[in-house]
C-alpha positions in Angstrom: -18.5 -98.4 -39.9 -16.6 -97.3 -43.1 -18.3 -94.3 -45.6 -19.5 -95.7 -48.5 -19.6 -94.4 -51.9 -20.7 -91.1 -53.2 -21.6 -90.7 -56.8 -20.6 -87.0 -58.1 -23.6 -85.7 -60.1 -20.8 -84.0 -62.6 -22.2 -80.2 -62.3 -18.9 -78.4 -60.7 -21.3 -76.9 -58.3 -20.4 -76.8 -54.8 -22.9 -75.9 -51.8 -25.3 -73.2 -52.7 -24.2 -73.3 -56.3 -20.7 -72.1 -55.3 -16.8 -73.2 -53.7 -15.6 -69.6 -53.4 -17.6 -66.5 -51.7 -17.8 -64.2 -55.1 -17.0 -60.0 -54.8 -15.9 -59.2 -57.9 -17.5 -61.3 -60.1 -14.5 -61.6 -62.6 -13.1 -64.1 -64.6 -10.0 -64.4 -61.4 -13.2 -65.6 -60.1 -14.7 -67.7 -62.6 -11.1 -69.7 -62.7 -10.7 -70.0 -59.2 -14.7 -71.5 -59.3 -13.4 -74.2 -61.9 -10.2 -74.5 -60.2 -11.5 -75.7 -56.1 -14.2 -77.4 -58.6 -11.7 -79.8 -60.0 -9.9 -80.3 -56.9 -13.3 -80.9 -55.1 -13.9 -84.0 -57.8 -10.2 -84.9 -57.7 -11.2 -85.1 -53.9 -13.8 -87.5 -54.2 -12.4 -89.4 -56.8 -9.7 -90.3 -54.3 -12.2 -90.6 -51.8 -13.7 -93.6 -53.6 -10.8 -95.1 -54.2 -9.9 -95.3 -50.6 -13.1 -96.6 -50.0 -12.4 -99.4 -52.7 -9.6 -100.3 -51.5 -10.6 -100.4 -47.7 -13.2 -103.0 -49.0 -11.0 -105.2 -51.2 -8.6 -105.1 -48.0 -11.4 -106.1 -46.2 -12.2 -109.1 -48.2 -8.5 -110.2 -48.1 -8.7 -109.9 -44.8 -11.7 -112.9 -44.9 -9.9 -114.6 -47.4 -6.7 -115.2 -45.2 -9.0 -115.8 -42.2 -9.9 -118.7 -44.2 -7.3 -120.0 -45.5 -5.2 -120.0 -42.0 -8.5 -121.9 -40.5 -7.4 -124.4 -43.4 -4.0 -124.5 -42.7 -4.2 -125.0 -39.1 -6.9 -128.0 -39.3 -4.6 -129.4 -42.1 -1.7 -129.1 -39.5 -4.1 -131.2 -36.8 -5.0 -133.6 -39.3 -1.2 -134.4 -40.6 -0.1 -134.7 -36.9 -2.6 -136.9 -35.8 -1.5 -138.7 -39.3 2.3 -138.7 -38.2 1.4 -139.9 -34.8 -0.6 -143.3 -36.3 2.6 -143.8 -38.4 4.9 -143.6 -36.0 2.5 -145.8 -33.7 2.3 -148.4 -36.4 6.6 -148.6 -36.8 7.1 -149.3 -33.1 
């Protein structure tokens, strides 16, 4: 079963409120907050586009399925075609 899509609610906040265990409490801190922050959303950003594209696959996927289904009952029907011509120049 593939994941599906997770909307990000946009607040930076990771569990608890916070990425990083805080001891200092000092602006290092505050950067390195914002920094896993952004890489946390450029996480998930990728993440849905995975999942995108493991759905478009998917539906390619059906779309082939088809059209090879076509292809072979057009390649049925054209022989069987082929064989009444060649039946009807003997």
């Amino acid at each position: 079963n593939q994941p599906q899509r997770v909307m990000d609610d946009g607040s930076g906040l990771g569990p608890q409120g916070g990425y990083i265990g805080r001891i200092t409490n000092d602006a290092r801190e505050d950067e390195m907050e914002e920094n896993v922050g952004q890489v946390n959303t450029m996480i998930g950003n990728l993440r849905n586009m995975a999942i995108d594209m493991g759905s478009e696959l998917e539906n390619q996927n059906r779309q082939i399925d088809r059209i090879k289904n076509k292809a072979e009952s057009n390649e049925e029907r054209i022989k069987v075609a082929n064989q009444r011509a060649h039946n009807l120049l003997k």
